[in-house]
C-alpha positions in Angstrom: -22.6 29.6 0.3 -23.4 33.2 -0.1 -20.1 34.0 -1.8 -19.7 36.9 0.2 -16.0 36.5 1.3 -12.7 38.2 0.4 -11.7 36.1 -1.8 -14.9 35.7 -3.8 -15.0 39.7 -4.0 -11.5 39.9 -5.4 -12.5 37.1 -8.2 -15.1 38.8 -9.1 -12.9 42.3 -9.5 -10.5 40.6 -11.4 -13.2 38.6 -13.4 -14.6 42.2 -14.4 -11.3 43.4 -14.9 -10.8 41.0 -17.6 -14.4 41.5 -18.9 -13.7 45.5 -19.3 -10.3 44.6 -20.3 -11.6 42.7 -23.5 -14.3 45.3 -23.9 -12.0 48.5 -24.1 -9.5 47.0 -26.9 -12.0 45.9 -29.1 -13.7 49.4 -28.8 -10.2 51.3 -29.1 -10.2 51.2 -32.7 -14.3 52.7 -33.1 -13.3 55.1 -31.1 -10.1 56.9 -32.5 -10.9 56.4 -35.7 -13.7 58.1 -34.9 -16.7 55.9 -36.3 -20.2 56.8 -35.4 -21.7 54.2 -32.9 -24.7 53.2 -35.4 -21.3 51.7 -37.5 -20.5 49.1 -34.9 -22.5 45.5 -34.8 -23.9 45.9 -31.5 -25.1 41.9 -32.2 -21.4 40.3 -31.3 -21.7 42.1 -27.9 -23.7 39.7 -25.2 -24.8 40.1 -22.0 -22.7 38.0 -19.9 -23.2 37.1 -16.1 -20.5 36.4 -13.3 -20.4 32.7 -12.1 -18.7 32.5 -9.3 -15.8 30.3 -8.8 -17.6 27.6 -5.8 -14.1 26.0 -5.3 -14.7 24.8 -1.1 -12.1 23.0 0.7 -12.6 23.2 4.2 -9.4 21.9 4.8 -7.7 24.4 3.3 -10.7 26.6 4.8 -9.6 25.8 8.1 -5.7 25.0 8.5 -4.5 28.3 9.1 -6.7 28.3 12.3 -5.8 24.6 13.2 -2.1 25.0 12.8 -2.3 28.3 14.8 -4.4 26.1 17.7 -1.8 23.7 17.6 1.1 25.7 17.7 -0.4 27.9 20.9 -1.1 24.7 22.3 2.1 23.4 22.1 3.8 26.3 23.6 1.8 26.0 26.3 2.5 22.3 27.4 6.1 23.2 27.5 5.5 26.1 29.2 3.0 24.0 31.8 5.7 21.0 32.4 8.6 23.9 32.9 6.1 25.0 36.4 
């Protein structure tokens, strides 16, 4: 999977939320206190890389469209046996 679906876009936003998050309070006290940057240890800071979350159930994929097929199909017997 490509990972290219809603809900993979809005983990990864919330994913990077977090990451700026964590990134923004430790830097809060450099930064009004004022300290020059070649004061902070740049060495505790890593790169880090999304993984995405590759959670797949096509069942819970694909219920909302089978309970929606079922439910028109329904209605329509009873409609058909009312003729």
């Amino acid at each position: 999977m490509a990972s290219t679906n809603m809900i993979a876009h809005l983990d990864f936003i919330e994913t990077l939320t977090k990451f700026h998050e964590k990134l923004r309070v430790a830097f809060y006290s450099d930064v009004f206190d004022k300290r020059p940057a070649d004061s902070i240890d740049w060495g505790q800071y890593d790169v880090k890389f999304y993984e995405p979350n590759t959670n797949f159930n096509l069942f819970k994929t694909l219920s909302p469209t089978l309970l929606i097929t079922i439910l028109i199909g329904l209605v329509a017997i009873i409609k058909l046996k009312r003729l």
